[in-house]
C-alpha positions in Angstrom: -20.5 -38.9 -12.9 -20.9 -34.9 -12.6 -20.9 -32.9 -15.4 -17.0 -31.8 -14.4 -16.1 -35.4 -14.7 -18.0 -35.7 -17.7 -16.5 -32.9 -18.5 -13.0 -34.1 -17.7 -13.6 -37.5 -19.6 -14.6 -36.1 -23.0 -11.5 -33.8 -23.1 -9.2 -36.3 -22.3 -10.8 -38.8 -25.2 -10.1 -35.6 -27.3 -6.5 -34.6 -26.1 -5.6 -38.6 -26.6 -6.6 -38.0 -30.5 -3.8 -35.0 -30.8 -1.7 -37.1 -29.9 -2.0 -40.0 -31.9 0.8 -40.3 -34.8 -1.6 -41.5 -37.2 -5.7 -40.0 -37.7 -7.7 -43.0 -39.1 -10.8 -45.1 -38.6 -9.3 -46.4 -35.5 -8.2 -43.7 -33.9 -12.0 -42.1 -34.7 -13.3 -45.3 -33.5 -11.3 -44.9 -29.7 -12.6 -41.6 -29.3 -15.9 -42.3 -29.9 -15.9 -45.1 -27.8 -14.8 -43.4 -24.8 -17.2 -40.2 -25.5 -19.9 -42.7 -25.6 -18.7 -44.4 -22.5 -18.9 -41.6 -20.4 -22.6 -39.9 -21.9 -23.7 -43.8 -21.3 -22.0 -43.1 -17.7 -23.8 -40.1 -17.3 -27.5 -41.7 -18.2 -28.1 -40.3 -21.3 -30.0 -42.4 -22.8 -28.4 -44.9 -25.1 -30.5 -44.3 -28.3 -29.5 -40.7 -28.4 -25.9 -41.8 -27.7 -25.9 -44.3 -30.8 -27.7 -41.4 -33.0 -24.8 -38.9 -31.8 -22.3 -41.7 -33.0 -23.8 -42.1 -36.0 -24.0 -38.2 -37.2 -20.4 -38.0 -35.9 -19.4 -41.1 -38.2 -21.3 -39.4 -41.4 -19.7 -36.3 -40.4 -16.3 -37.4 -41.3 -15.4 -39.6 -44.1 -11.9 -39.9 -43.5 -10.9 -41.4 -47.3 -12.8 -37.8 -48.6 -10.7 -36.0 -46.2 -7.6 -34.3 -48.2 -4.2 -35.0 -47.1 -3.2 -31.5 -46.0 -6.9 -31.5 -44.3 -6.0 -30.7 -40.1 -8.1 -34.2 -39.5 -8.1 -33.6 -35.7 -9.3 -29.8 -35.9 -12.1 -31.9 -38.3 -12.9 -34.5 -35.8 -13.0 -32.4 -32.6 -15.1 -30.0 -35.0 -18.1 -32.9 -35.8 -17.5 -34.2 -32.1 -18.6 -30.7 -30.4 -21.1 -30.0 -33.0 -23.3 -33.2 -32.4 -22.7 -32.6 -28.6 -24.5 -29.2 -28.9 -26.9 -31.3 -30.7 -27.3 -33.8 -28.1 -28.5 -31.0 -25.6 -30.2 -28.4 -27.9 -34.0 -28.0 -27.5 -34.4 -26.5 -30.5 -36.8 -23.7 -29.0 -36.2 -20.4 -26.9 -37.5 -20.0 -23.5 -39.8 -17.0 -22.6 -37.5 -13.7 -21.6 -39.0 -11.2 -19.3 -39.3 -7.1 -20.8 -37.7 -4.6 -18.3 -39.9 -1.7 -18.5 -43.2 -3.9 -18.4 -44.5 -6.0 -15.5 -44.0 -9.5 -16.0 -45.8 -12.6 -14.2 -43.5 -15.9 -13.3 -45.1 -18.9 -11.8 -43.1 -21.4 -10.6 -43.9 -25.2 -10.3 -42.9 -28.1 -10.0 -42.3 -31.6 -7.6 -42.0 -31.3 -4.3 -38.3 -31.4 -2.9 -37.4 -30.5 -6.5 -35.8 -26.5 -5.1 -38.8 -25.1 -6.7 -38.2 -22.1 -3.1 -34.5 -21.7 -4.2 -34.6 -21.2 -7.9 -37.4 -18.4 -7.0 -34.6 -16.6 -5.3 -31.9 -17.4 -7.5 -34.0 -15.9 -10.6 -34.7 -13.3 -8.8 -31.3 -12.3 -8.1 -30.3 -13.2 -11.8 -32.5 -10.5 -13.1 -32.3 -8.1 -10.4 -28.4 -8.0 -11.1 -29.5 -7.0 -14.7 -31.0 -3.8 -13.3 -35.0 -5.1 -13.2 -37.4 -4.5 -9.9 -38.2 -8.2 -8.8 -40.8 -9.4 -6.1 -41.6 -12.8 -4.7 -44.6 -14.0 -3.8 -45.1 -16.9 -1.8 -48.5 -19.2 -2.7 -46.8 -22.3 -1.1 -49.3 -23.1 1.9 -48.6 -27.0 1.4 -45.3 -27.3 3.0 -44.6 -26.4 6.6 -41.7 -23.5 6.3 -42.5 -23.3 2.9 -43.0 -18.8 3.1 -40.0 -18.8 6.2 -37.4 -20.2 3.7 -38.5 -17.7 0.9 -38.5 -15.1 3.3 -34.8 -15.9 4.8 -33.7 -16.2 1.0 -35.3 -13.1 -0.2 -34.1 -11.2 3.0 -30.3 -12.6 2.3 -30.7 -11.5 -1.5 -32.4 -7.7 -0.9 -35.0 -8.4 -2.7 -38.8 -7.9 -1.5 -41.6 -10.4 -0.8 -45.3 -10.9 0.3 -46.7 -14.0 1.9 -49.1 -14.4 5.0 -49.4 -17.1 7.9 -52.7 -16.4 8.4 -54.2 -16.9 4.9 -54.6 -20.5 3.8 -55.7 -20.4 0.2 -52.7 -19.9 -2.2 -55.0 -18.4 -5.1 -55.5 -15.4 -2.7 -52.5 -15.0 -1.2 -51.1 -15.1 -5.1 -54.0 -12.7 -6.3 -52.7 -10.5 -3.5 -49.2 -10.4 -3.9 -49.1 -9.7 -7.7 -51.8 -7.0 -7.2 -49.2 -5.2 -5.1 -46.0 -5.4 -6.4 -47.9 -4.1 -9.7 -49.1 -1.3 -7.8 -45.2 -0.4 -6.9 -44.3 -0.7 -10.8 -41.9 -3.8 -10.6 -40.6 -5.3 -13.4 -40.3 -9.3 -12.6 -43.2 -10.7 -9.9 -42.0 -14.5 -9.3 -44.8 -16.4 -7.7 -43.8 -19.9 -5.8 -46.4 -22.2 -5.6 -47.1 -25.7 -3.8 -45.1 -28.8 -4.7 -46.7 -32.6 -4.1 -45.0 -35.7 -3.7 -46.0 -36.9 -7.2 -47.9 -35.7 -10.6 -51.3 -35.9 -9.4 -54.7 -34.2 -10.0 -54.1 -31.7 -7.1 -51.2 -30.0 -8.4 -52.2 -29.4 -11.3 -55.7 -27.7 -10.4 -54.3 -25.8 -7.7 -52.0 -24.5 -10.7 -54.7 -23.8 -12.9 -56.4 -21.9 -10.3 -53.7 -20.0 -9.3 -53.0 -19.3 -13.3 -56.3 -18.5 -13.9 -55.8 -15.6 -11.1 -52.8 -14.1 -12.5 -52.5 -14.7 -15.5 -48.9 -15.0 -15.4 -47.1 -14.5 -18.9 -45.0 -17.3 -18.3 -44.4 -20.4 -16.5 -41.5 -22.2 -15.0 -41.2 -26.0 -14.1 -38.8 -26.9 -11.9 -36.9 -30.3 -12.4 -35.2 -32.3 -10.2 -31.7 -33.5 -12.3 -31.1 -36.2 -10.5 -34.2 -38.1 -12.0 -31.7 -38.7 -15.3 -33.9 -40.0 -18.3 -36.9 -40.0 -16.4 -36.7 -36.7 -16.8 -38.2 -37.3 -20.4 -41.8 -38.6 -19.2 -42.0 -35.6 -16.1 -41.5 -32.9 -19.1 -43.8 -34.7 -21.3 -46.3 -34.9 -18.5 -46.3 -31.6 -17.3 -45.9 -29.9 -20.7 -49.6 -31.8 -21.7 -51.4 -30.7 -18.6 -50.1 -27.3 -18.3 -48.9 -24.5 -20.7 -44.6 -24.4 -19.8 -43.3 -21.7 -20.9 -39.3 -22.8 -19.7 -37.8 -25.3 -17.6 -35.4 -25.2 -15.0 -32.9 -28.0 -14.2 -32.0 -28.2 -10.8 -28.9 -30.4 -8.9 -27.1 -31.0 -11.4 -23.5 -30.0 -9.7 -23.2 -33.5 -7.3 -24.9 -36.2 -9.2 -24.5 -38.9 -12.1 -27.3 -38.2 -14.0 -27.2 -34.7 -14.6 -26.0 -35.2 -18.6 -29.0 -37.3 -19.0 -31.9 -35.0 -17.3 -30.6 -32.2 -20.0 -30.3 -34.6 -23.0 -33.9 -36.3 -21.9 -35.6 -32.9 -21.5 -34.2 -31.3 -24.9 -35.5 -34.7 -26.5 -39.2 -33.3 -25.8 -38.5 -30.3 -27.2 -38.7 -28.3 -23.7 -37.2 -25.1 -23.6 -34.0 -25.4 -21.0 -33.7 -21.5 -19.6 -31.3 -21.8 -16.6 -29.5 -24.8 -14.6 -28.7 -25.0 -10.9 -25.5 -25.7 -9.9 -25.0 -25.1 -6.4 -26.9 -24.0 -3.3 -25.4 -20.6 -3.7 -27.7 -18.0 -4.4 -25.6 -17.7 -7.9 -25.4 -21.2 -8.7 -28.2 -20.5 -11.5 -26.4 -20.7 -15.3 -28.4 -19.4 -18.3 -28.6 -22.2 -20.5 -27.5 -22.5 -24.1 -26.6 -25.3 -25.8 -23.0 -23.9 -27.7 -21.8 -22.5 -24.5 -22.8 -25.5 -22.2 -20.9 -27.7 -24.3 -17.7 -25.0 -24.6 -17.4 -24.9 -20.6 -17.9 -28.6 -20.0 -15.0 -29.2 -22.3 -13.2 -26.3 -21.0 -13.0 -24.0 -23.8 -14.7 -21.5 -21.8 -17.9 -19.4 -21.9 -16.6 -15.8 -23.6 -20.5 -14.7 -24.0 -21.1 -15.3 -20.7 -18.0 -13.9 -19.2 -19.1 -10.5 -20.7 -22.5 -10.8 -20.0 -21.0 -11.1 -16.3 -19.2 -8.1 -16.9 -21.8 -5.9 -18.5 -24.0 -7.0 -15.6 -21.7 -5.2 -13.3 -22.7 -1.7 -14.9 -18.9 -0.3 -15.0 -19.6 2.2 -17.2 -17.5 5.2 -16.2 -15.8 3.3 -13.2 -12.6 2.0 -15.2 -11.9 5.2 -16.7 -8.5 6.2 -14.4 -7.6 3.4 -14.8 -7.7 2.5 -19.0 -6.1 6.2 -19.0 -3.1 4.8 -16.2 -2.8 1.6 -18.5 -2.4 3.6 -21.8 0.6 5.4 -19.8 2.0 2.0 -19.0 1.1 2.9 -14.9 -0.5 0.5 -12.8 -0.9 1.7 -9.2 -2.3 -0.4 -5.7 -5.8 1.2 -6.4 -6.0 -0.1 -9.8 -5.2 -3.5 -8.5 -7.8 -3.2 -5.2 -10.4 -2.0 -8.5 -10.0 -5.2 -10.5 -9.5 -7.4 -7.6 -13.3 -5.8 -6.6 -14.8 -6.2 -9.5 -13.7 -9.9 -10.0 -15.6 -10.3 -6.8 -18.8 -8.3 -7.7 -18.9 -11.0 -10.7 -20.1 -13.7 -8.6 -18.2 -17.1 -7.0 -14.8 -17.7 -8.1 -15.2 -21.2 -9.5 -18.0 -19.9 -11.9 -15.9 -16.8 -13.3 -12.9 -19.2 -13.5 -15.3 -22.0 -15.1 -15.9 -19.0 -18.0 -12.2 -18.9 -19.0 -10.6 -20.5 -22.4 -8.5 -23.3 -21.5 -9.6 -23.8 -17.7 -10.9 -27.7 -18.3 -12.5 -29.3 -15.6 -10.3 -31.5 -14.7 -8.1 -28.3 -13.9 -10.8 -27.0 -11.4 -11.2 -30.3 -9.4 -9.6 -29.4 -5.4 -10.2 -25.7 -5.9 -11.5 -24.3 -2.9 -14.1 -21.6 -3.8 -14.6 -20.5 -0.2 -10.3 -20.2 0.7 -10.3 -18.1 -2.2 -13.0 -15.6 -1.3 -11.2 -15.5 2.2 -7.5 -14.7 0.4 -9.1 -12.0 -1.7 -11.0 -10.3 1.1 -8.0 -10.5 3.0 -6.4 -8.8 -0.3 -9.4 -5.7 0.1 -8.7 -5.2 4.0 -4.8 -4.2 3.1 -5.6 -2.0 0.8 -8.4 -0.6 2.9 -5.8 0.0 5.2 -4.1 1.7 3.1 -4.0 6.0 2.8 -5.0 7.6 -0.6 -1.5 8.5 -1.3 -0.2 5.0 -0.6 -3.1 3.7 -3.1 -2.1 6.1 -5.5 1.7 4.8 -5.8 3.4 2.3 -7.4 4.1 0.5 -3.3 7.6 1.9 -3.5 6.3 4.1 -0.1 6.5 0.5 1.5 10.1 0.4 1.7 9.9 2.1 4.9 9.1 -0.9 7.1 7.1 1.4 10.0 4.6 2.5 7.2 4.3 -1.5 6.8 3.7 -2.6 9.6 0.6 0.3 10.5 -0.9 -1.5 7.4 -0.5 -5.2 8.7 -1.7 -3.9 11.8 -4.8 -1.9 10.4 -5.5 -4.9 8.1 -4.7 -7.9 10.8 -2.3 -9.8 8.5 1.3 -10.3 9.2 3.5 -8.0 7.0 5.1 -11.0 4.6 1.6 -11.1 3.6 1.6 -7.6 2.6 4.9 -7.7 1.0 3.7 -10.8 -1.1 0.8 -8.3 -2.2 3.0 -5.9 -3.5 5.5 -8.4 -5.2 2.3 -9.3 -6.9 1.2 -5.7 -8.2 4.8 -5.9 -9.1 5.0 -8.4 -11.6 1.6 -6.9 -13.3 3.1 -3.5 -13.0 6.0 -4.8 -15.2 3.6 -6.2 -17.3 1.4 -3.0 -17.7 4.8 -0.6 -18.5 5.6 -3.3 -21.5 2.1 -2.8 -22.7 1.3 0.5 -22.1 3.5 3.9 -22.7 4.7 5.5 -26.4 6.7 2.0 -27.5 4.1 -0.7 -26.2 1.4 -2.4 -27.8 -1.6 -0.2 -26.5 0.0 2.5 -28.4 -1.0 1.1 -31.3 -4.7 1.3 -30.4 -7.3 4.0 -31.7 -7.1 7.2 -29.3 -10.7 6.4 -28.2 -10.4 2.9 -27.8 -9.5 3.0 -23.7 -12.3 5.4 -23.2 -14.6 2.9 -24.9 -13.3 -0.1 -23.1 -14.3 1.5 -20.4 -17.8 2.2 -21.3 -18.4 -1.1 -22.6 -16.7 -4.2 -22.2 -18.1 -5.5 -25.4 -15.8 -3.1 -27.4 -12.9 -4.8 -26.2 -14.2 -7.0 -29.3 -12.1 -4.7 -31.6 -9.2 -4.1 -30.2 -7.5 -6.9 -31.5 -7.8 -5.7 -35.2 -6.5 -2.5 -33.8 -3.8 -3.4 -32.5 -2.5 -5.3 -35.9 -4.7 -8.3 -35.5 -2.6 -11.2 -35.3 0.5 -10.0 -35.8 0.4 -7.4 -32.9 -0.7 -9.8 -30.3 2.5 -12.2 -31.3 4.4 -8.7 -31.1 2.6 -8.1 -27.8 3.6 -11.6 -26.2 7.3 -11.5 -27.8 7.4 -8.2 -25.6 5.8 -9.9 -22.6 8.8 -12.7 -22.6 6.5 -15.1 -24.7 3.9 -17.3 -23.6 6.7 -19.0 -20.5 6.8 -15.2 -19.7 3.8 -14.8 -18.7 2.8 -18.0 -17.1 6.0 -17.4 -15.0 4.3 -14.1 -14.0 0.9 -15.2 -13.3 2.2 -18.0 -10.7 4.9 -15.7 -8.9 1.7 -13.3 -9.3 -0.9 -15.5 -7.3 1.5 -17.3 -4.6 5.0 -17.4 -5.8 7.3 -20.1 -6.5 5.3 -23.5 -6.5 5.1 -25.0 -9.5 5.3 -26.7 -12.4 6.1 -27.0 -16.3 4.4 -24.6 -18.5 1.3 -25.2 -20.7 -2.1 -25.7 -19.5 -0.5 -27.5 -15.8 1.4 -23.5 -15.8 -1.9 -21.8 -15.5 -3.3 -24.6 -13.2 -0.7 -23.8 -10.5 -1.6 -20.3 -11.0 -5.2 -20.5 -10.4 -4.4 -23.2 -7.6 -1.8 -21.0 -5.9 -3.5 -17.4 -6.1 -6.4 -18.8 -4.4 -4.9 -20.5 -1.6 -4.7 -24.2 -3.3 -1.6 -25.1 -4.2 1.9 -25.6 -2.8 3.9 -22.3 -2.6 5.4 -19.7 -1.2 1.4 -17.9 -0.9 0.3 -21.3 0.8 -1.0 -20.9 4.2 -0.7 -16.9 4.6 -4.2 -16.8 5.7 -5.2 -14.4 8.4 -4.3 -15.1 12.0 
């Protein structure tokens, strides 16, 4: 079981609960029987699984509850709490300073992607503005410094190794001596892996610590070990000074719950997870927020840190001035559609959002929706400034079309399905924006703020009359049905479905080429 299905299983236990007529012991009892099940399912390990049953038991005492008392908000409450629990370490990892030179080393079994998470780190914290080298000390494996140079190459991001040098303490010594001399921030170093723990490894990593005296160090875990996770961690966190521990694997195999639960049993501090081969399948790891995605209540924190990562400050400002007026133009759309791509992989962003459960992202097709909005960017780079500039009224004249479809290499129902979609935003924005809509009622500075820093967005709620205004704002929208009406004609027209949570599934599923609709199968010819 995956952590989506995992995922996929808890929610349902916990949906299943609001709709029981009556909350008591037995209903309690279900739940916790099928949460259980599927941890159990997952290889955590059983004695943590009784313990988490136990605190949730103690947690609610259903005869002290009051009558008037929302019970289920109570349960689901204790229920996510001793999840977070489940998984919490308890400690921080190690965080590198930008402005100072900092020393990883990376180790680990071999085969466990000790090569890969290098990179993906790397990336991570070059994305967050630092100057990050690898170094590889891996003179073990055969391959070992071609893959980290095809990775790092891929990435942008520079590297040192040699073929000719065969001791790893040198080559290490060498490569962080250099990339201090060119003032970076982040010096990753990869190092040999072995088959198993034995007295090798660790004094080649000794050796190699004793070199560079790196200010932290990484172990690399292979999830797929499950509870045996526990005993690796214990071992390596004895013989060697771990300063943070990456879990790797953990987006195709069973025993990914129990590797996290085993590892934060020891006490080891969890910094990132791999999820994918990507080069941004690595997810900071935190115990509230883990928890909140896998049950798909989404990741808010690290939605904006994906933002603020981005560096947008300045960028958005036409545009949070053309929303205020209640005027959303093509280039506004070709602006948002580019920066949901600069955020990283669709299925992660998407995996961020309230209310997208995991069950909800099961068939989506992360690649088909990279090639739908890439085809999106080619119209509009196809497009002249005036044409970006204007509401796509211009496109009435069909000979005006038709240089675009040709320019872009799509046929031309695909471009008017783009601007029937800017269309139904564009109604959207004018209800919003303009002297009578809800933006209105926002302090002057607040767009120019916005667009400085996404984290001010924060206040705009209170600003806008807290909850009152946003129920105003959705009455003017056409309520809830409104806008779930919107976002599926939005992302691929008619196909659909009832409203709720299956509403916004259809969306997702039909902007990004999933789903049954009238957008299904306009790919490029």
């Amino acid at each position: 079981m995956v952590l989506n299905e995992l995922g996929a299983r808890i929610n349902g236990a916990l949906q299943a609960l609001s709709k029981e007529p009556v909350i008591d012991e037995k209903a309690v009892d279900a739940l916790l029987r099928e949460i259980c099940g599927a941890l159990l399912e997952s290889d955590v390990n059983v004695q943590l699984v009784q313990k988490m049953r136990q605190n949730v038991k103690s947690r609610i005492n259903m005869d002290e509850l009051a009558s008037s008392t929302n019970k289920r908000k109570v349960i689901q409450t204790a229920v996510f709490e001793e999840l977070c629990s489940l998984v919490d370490p308890g400690v921080q990892p190690w965080t590198p300073q930008k402005g100072k030179q900092n020393v990883v080393m990376f180790v680990g079994l071999q085969g466990s992607g000790k090569t890969t998470s290098c990179t993906k780190l790397a990336t991570y914290y070059k994305r967050k503005g630092m100057k990050v080298g690898l170094v590889c000390a891996d003179t073990f494996r055969a391959g070992a410094f071609d893959q980290l140079k095809q990775n790092a190459a891929r990435a942008h991001i520079p590297y040192y190794g040699s073929y000719n040098e065969t001791d790893p303490v040198q080559i290490a010594l060498d490569g962080v001596a250099q990339f201090k001399k060119n003032k970076f921030d982040l010096i990753i170093v990869d190092t040999s892996g072995r088959h198993k723990q034995e007295a090798e490894l660790f004094e080649e990593m000794e050796q190699i610590a004793k070199a560079t005296k790196p200010n932290n160090t990484i172990f690399v875990m292979d999830g797929t070990i499950g509870q045996a996770a526990d005993a690796q961690a214990r071992a390596f966190k004895e013989s060697v000074d771990i300063g943070s521990i990456i879990i790797t694997k953990m987006d195709g195999h069973a025993k990914g719950g129990g590797a996290i639960s085993a590892v934060a049993a020891t006490g080891s501090p969890i910094e990132f997870i791999g999820t994918g081969e990507h080069i941004h399948d690595l997810d900071k790891f935190s115990a509230r927020p883990f928890i909140s995605k896998l049950l798909g209540m989404g990741d808010i924190s690290g939605l904006v840190d994906a933002v603020q990562d981005m560096h947008m400050s300045g960028k958005n400002k036409d545009m949070m001035e053309n929303l205020a007026k209640g005027v959303f133009t093509l280039k506004d759309m070709r602006d948002q559609l580019q920066n949901i791509m600069n955020m990283g992989p669709l299925s992660k962003i998407m995996g961020m959002m309230p209310g997208m459960s995991p069950e909800m992202m099961q068939g989506f097709d992360a690649d088909e929706s990279t090639r739908r909005l890439r085809s999106y960017m080619c119209v509009f780079d196809s497009m002249t400034e005036m044409e970006l500039n204007s509401d796509g009224a211009v496109f009435s004249n069909e000979r005006r079309l038709h240089r675009v479809a040709r320019g872009a290499g799509v046929r031309p129902v695909e471009i008017q399905a783009l601007l029937y979609q800017h269309q139904q935003f564009g109604q959207i924005v004018k209800k919003m924006g303009g002297p009578k809509g809800m933006l209105s009622k926002m302090n002057p500075n607040a767009m120019q703020q916005m667009a400085k820093n996404p984290a001010a967005s924060a206040n705009m709620l209170k600003q806008m009359g807290g909850m009152g205004g946003m129920q105003s704002m959705m009455q003017q929208m056409g309520g809830m049905g409104g806008v779930q009406n919107m976002m599926q004609q939005m992302m691929g027209g008619g196909g659909g479905g009832g409203g709720g949570m299956g509403g916004l599934q259809d969306m997702m599923s039909q902007m990004m080429g999933g789903g049954a609709g009238a957008g299904r199968g306009q790919g490029r010819r």
